[in-house]
C-alpha positions as CSV (number, residue, x, y, z in Angstrom):
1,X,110.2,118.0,37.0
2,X,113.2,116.2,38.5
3,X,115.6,118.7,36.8
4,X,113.6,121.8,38.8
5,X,113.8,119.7,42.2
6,X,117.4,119.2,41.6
7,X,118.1,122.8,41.3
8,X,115.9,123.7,44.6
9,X,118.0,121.3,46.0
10,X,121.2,123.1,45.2
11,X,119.7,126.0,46.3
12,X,118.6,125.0,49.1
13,X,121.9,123.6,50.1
14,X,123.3,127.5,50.0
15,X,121.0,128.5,51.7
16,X,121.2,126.3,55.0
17,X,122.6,128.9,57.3
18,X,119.6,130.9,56.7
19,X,117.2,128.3,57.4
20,X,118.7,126.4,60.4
21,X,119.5,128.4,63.3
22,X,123.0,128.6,64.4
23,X,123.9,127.1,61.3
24,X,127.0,128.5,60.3
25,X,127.7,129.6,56.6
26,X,130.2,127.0,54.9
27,X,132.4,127.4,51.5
28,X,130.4,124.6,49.6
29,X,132.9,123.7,46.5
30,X,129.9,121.0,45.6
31,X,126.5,120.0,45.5
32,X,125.1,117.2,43.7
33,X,121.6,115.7,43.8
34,X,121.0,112.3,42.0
35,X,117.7,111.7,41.9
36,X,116.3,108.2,41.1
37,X,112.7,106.9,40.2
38,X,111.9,103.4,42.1
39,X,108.7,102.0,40.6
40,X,109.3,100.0,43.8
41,X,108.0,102.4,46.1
42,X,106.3,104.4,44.1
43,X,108.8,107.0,44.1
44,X,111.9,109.1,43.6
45,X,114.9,108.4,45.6
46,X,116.8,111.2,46.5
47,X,120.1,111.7,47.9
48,X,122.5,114.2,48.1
49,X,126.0,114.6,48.2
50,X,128.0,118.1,49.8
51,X,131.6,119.1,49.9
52,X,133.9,121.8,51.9
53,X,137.0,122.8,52.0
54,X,136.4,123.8,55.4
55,X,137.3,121.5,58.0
56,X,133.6,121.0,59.1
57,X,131.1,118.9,58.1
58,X,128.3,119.5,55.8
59,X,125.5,117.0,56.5
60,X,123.1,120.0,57.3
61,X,123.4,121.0,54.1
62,X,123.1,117.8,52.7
63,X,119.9,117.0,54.7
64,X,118.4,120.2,53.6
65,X,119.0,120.0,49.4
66,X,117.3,116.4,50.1
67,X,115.0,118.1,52.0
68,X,114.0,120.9,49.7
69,X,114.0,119.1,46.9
70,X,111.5,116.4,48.4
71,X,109.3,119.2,48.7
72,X,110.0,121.1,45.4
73,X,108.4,117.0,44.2
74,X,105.6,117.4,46.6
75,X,104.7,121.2,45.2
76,X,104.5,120.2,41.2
77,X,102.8,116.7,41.9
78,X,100.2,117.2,45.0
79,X,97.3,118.6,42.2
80,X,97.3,115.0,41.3
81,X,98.3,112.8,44.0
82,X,97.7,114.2,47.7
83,X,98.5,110.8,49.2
84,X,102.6,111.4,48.5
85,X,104.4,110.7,51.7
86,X,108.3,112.4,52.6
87,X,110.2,109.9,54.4
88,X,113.5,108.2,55.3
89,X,115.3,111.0,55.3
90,X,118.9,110.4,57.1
91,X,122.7,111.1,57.0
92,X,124.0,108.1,55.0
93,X,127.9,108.8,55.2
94,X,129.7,111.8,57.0
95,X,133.5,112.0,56.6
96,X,135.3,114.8,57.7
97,X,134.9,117.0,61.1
98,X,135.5,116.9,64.8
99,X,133.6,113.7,65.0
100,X,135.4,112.1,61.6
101,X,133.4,109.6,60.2
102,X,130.1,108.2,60.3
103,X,128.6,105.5,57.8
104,X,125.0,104.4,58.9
105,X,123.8,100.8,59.3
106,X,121.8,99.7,56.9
């Protein structure tokens, strides 16, 4: 299951600029989804990591392979729990760009 969310996430990633308006279409060189079960939570910990070789940044298509891939999740286990909640999603670290870099707080 967590290998097919991984892949939509990827995907999904590509395929920003089609999905966001006025998105524009970037040369991605990588995409990398690590995807982590928490018994914490219960739950899966998703995060994502994007790379250019434009000079632009990518968190878009960072927040969208999390993004899809929380839902890929959602669509293979909602027969058996209905009660799952999407949350938390957020730009961690940015680096690169106009605005250069941005680490969030914790």
């Amino acid at each position: 299951m967590l290998g097919v969310a991984r892949l939509a996430g990827i995907m999904g990633a590509k395929k920003t600029a089609d999905l966001i308006p006025l998105c524009h279409p970037l040369p991605i060189t990588k995409v990398a989804l690590e995807l982590i079960p928490d018994p914490e939570l219960p739950g899966i910990i998703v995060e994502a990591t994007v790379k250019t070789g434009g000079q632009t940044g990518v968190e878009m298509e960072a927040l969208t392979a999390v993004s899809v891939a929380c839902l890929t999740i959602y669509d293979m286990v909602k027969a058996v729990e209905k009660s799952m909640r999407i949350e938390g999603i957020r730009l961690v670290l940015k680096d690169g760009g106009k605005s250069g870099r941005f680490e969030a707080s914790e």
